[in-house]
PAFI-376288 format. One record per residue: x, z, y of N, C-alpha, C, O, CB in turn; residue number from 1. Coordinates in Angstrom, 1 decimal, m for minus. Glycine has a CB too. Layout:
! residues N
      n_u      n_w      n_v     ca_u     ca_w     ca_v      c_u      c_w      c_v      o_u      o_w      o_v     cb_u     cb_w     cb_v   resi
        X        Z        Y        X        Z        Y        X        Z        Y        X        Z        Y        X        Z        Y    NUM
...
END
This chain:
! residues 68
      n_u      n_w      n_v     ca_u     ca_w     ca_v      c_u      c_w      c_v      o_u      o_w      o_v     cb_u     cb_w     cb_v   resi
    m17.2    m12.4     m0.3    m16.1    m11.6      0.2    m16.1    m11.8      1.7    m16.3    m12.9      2.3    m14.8    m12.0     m0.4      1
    m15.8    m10.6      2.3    m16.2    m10.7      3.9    m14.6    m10.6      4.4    m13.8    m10.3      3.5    m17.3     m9.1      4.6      2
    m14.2    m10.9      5.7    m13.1    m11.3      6.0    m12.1     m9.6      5.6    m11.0     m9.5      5.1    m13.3    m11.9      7.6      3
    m12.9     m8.7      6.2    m12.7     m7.3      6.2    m12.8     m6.4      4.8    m13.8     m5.6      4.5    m13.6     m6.8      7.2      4
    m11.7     m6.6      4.0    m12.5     m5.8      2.5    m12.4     m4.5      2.9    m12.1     m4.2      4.0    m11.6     m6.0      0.9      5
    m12.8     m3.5      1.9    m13.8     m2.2      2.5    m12.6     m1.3      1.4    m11.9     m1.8      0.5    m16.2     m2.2      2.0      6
    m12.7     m0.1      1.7    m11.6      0.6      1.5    m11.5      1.1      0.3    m10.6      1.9      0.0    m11.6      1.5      2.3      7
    m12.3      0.8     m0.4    m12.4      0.7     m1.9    m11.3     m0.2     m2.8    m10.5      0.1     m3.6    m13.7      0.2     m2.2      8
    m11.6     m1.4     m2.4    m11.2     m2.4     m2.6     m9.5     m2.1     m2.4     m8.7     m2.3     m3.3    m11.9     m3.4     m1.8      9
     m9.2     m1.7     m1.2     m7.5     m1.7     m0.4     m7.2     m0.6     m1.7     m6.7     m0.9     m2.7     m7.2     m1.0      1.7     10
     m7.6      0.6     m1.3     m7.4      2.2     m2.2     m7.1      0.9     m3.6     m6.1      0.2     m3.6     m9.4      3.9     m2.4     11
     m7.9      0.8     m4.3     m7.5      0.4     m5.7     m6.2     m0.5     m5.9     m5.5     m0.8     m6.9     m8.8     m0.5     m6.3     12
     m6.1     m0.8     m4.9     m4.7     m2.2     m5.1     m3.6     m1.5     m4.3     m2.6     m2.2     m4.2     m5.2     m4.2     m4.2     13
     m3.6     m0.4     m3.7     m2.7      0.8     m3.8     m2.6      1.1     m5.0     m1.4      1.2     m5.4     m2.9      1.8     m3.1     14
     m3.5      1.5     m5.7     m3.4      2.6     m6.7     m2.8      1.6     m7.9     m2.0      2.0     m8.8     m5.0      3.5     m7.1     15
     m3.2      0.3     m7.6     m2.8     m0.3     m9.0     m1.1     m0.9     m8.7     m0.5     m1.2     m9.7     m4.1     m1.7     m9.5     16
     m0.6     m1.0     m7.8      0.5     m1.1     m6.8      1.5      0.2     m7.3      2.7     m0.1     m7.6     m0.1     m1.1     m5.2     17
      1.0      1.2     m7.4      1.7      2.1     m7.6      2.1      2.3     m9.1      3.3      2.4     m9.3      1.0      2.9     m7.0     18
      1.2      2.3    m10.1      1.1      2.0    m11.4      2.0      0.7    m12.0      2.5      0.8    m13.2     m0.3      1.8    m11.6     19
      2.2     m0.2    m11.4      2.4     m1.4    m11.6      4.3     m1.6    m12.1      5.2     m0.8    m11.8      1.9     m2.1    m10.0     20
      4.4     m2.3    m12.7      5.9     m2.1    m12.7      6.9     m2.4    m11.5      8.0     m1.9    m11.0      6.4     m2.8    m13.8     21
      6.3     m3.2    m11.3      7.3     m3.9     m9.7      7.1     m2.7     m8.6      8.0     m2.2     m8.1      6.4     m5.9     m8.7     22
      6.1     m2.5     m8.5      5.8     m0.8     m7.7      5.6     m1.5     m6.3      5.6     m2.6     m5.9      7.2      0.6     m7.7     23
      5.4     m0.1     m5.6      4.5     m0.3     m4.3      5.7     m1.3     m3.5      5.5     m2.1     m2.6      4.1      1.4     m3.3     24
      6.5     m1.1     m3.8      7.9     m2.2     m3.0      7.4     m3.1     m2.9      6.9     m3.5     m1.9      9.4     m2.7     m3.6     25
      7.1     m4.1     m4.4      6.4     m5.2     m4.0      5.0     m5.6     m3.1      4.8     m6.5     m2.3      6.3     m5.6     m5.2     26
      4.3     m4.8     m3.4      2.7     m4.6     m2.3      3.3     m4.8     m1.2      3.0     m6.0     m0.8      1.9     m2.9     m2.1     27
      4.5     m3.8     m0.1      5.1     m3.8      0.4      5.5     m4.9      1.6      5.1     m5.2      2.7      5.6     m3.7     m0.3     28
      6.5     m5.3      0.7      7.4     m6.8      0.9      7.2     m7.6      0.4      7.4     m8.6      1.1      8.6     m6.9      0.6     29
      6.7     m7.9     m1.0      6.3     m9.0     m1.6      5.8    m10.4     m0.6      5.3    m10.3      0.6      5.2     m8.4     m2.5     30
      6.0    m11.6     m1.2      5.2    m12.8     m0.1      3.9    m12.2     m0.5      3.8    m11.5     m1.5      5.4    m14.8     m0.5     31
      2.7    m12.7      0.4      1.8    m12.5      0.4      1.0    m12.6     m0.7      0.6    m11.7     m1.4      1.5    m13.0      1.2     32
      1.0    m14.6     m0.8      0.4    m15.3     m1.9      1.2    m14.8     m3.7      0.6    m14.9     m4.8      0.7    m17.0     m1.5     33
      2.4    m14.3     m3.4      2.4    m13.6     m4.9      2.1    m12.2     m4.8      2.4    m11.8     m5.9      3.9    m13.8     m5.8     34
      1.8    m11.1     m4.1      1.4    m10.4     m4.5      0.0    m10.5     m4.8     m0.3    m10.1     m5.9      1.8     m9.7     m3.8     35
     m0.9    m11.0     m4.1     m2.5    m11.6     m4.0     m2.6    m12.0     m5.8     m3.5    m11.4     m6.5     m2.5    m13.5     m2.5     36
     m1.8    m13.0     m6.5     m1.9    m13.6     m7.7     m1.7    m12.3     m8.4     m2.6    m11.6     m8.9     m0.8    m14.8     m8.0     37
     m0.6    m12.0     m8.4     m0.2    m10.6     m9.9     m1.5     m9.9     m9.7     m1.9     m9.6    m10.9      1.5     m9.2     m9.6     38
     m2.3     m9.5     m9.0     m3.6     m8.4     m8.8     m4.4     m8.7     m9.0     m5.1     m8.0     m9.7     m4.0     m7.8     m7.8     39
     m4.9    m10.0     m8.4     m5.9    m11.0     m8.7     m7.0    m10.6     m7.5     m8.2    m10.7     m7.8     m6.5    m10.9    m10.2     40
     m6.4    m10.3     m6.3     m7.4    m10.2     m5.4     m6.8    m10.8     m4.0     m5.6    m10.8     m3.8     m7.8     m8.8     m5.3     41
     m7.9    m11.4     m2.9     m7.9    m12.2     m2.1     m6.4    m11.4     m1.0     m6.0    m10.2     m1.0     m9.7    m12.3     m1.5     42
     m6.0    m12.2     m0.6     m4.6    m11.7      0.4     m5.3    m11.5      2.0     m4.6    m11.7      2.9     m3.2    m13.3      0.6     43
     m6.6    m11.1      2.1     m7.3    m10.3      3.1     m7.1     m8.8      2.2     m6.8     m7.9      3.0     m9.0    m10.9      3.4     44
     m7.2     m8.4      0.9     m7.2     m7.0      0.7     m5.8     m6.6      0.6     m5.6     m5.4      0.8     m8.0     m6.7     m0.6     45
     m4.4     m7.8      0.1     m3.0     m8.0      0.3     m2.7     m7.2      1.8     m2.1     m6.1      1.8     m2.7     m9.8      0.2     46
     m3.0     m7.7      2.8     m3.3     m7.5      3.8     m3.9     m5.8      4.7     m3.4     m5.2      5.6     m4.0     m8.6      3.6     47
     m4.8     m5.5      4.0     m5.7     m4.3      4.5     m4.9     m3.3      4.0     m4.7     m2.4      4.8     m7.4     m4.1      4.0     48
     m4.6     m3.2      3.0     m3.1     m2.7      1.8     m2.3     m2.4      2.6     m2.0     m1.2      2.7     m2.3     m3.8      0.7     49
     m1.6     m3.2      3.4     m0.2     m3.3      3.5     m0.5     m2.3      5.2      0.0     m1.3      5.7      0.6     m5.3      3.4     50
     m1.2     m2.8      5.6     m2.1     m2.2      7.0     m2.5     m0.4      6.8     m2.0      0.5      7.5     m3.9     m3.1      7.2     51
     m3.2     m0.3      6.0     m3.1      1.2      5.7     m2.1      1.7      5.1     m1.8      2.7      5.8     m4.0      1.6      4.9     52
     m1.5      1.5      4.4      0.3      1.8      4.3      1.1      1.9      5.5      1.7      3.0      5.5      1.1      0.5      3.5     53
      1.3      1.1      6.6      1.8      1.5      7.7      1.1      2.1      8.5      1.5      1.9      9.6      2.4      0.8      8.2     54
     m0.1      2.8      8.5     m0.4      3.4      9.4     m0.8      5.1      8.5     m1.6      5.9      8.9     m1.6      2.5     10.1     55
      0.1      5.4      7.1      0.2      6.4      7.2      1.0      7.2      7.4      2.2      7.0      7.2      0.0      6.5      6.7     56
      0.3      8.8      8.0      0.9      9.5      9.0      2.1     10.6      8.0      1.4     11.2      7.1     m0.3     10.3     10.1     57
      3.3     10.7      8.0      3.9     11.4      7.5      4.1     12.7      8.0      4.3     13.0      9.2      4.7     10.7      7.3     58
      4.0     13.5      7.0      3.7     15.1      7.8      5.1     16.2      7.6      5.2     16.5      6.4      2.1     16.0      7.0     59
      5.8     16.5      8.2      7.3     17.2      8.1      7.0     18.6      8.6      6.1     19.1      9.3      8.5     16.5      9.1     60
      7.9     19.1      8.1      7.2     21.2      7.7      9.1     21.6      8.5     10.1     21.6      7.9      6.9     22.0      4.7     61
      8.8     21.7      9.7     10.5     22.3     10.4     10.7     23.8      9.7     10.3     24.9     10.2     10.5     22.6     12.5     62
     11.4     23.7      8.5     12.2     24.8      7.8     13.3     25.9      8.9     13.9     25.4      9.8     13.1     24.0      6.6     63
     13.4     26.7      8.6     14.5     27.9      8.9     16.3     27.5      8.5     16.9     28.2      7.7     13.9     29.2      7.8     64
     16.6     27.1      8.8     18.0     27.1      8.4     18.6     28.2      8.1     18.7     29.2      8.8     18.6     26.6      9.3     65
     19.4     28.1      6.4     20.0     29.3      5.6     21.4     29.5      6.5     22.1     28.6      7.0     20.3     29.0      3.6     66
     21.6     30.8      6.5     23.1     31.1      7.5     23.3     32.2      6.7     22.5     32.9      6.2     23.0     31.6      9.3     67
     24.8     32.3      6.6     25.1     33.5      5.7     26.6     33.8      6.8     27.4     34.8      6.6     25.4     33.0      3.4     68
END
């Protein structure tokens, strides 16, 4: 395992994060070392996870406002 896990690795522990009952909150916020345990993967991919999660870009559609 290289310090940098590869985006495979992160994608899946989103996806299984999401599925999960505790849900992406915990991925999230969770302490590190228990989110790392429940998944069973190293807290470098805990980590790359939580990193691509805040760096996604949210996209907003400026609607018309209804007037009567």
């Amino acid at each position: 395992m290289t310090n940098k896990p590869n985006s495979i690795e992160t994608q899946n522990l989103i996806d299984r994060a999401i599925a999960h009952e505790l849900g992406i909150e915990f991925l999230i916020n969770g302490s590190l070392d228990a989110v790392a345990m429940t998944f069973g993967v190293h807290a470098f991919v805990v980590d790359a996870a939580r990193d691509q999660l805040n760096t996604l870009e949210v996209v907003t559609k400026k609607r018309e406002a209804v007037t009567s």
